[in-house]
N, C-alpha and C positions, 0 to 999 in steps of 0.2 A: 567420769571414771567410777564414779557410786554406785552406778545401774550395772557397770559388769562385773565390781565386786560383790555387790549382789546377787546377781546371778549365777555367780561363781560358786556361794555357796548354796544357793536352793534350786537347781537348775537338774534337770535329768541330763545327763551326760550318757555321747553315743557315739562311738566308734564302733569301722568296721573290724568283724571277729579275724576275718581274714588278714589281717593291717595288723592285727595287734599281736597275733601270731608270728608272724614274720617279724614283726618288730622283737619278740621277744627270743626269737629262734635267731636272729641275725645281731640286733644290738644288745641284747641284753636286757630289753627295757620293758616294764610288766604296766599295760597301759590303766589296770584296775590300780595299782600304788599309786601312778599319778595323776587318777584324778581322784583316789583321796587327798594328795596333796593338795590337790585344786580346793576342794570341799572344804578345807582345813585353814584354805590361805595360807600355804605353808611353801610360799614364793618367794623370787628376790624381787622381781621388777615384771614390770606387762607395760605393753607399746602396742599400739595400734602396728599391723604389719604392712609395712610399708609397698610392700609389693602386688597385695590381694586386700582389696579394701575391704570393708566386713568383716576381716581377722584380725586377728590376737597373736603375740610371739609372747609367752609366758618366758622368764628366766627362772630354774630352779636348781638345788642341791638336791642331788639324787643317788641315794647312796648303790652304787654297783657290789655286787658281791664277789667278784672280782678284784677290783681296783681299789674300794672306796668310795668315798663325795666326790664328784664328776659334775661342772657345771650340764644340764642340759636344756634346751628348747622345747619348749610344746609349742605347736599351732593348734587353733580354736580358730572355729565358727561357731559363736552365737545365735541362739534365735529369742530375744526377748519375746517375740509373741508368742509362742510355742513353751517358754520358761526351758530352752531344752540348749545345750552346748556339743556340737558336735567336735569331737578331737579330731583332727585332721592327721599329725605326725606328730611323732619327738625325737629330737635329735642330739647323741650328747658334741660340746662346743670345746675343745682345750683353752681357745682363743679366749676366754669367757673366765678360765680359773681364778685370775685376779678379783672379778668381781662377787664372785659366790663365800667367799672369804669373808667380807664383811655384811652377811647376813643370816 
């Protein structure tokens, strides 16, 4: 788990513009704020994602301007050889509110 907190913070991080757009046109969610978070370590929890091996389900507090702290989901693919983190999606989670509270 050292090597992708590592990477986390020294890593080139790459998402599609088109992705990011949409994400910020439909959910609200601005993908250069999180992955400063990322860069910042400024998470609740990371897990290997269980359904796409080679990824990452980040858990974080994400303040909406809207609503507020919203738990939300990043997916990550890593590429330790390349030092490079591609963002896949982020999703915010209600199911999740309990746990963002204590972090």
């Amino acid at each position: 788990m050292n090597t992708i907190i590592n990477l986390l913070v020294n890593a080139n991080y790459v998402f599609d513009k088109t992705k990011a757009d949409l994400l910020l046109k439909l959910r609200w969610i601005n993908l250069q704020q999180v992955v400063n978070l990322l860069k910042s370590l400024n998470f609740c929890k990371i897990q290997p994602n269980p359904n796409y091996p080679g990824q990452y389900r980040i858990l974080m507090k994400y303040k909406f301007q809207e609503i507020g702290e919203y738990p939300l989901i990043v997916v990550i693919k890593p590429f330790e050889d390349k030092n490079e983190i591609v963002v896949k999606t982020a999703y915010p989670d209600r199911k999740l509110k309990d746990l963002i509270s204590n972090c």
